[in-house]
N, C-alpha and C positions, 0 to 999 in steps of 0.2 A: 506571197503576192502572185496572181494570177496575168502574166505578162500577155497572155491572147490575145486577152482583149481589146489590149494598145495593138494591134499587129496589120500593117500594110502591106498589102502585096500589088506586086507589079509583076506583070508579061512583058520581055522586051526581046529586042531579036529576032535574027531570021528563024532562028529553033525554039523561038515562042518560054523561053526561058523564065520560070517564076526566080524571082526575087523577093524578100520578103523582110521589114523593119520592124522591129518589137522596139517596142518606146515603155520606159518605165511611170511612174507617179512623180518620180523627179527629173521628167525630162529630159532624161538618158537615152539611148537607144542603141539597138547592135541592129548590123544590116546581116544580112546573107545572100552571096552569091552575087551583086552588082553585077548586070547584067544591062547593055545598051546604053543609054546616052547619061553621063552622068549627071547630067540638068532634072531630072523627076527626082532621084533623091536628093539633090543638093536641096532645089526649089518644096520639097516635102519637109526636109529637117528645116529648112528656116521659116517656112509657114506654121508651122508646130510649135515651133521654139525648142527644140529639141536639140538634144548636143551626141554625136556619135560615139562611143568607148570604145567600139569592135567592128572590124570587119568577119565577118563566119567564112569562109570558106570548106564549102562539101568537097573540091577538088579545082586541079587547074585549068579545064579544058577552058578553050577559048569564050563558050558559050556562058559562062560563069563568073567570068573575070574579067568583060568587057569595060566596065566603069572603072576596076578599083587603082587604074593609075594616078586619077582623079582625086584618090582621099591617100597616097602615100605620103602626100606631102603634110599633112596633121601627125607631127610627133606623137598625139597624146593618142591616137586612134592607134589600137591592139588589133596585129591578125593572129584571128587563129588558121592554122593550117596542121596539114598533116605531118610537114617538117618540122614544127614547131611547140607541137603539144603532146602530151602521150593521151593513151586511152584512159582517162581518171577525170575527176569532176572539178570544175575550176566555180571560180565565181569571179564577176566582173560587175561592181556596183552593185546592185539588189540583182542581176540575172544569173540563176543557180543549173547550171547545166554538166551534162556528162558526154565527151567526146567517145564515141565509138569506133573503134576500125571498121569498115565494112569495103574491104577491096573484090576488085571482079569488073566492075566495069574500068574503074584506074587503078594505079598503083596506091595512089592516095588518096583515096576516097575516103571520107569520113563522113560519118553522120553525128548530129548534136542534141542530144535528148534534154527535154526540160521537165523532168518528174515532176514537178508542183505543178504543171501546168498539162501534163500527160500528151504532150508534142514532141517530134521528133523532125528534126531537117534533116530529110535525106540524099539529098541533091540528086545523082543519075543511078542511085544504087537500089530502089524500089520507088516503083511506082504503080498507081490504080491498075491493077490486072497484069501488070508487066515487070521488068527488070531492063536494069540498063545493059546496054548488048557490050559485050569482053569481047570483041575482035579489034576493036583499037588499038592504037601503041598502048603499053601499061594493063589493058585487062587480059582478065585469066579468068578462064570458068570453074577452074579449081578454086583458086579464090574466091569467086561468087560461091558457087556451092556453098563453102565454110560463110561465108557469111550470112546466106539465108539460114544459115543451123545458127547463127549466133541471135539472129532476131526473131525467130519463133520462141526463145527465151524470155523475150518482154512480154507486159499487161497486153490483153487483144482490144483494150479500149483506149490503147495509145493513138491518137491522131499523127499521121504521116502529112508531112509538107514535102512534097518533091520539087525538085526539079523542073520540071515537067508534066503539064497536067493537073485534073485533079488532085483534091486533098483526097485520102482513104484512110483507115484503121487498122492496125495490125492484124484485129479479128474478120477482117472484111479479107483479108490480102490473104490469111489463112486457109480459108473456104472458098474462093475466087481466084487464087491466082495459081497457076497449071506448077511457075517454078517454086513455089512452097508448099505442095501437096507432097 
């Protein structure tokens, strides 16, 4: 099943942060990254009809994890995080995804691949033309490095979701971006 399609995204914040809700056929849905006032997804899931399973977490920074106080109180709602999942493929209702490590800009930084649908969430670990900057607590450029060597690995016609900014293509980010040359 091609989960895109269902796919909302929101900008919120002072750092302009994407968020983004895959909603399934049976009106399921996983959020990522909640990000500013938790009132646009609450008020999106219940104009939908839609019911939350997951929250995604790419990492902790503040910019990321502005709303998800908001949905800890839903026993039934699953975080994924980087404490909490390893690098392997899970499924949660019909959404079939694979957690990546990708550290460098945090210690926990992960990215969430959904192969049937050739999407990747990357949160602050690649972006359009860019990479997330490792001089914060928790990044390392040595980790970045090993990371971009582990994502020139995937299809070049994976679509990236960041963080921040445009969407782009692993084949685009190949030939365009200076830190994966």
């Amino acid at each position: 099943k091609n989960m895109i399609k269902n796919m909302k995204s929101f900008v919120s914040g002072m750092c302009e942060t994407n968020s983004y809700i895959l909603s399934d056929e049976d009106n399921n849905c996983v959020i990522f990254d909640p990000e500013g006032s938790s009132a646009q997804y609450i008020n999106y899931i219940k104009a939908n009809n839609i019911k939350p399973l997951a929250i995604m977490l790419t990492h902790a920074h503040f910019d990321h994890v502005g709303a998800l106080r908001n949905f800890l109180t839903k026993r039934s709602i699953k975080i994924f995080k980087k404490s909490n999942c390893n690098e392997e493929k899970y499924t949660i209702g019909d959404f079939n995804f694979e957690v990546i490590y990708t550290p460098g800009h945090a210690n926990d930084q992960i990215a969430f691949y959904f192969a049937e649908d050739k999407a990747m969430f990357s949160g602050d670990f690649i972006f359009k033309e860019s990479i997330g900057r490792c001089d914060l607590p928790g990044g390392s450029e040595p980790d970045m490095a090993k990371s971009l060597e582990k994502i020139k690995t995937y299809a070049k016609d994976i679509v990236i979701y960041p963080g921040h900014g445009d969407k782009t293509t692993i084949g685009y980010e190949l030939e365009n971006n200076e830190f994966l040359r």
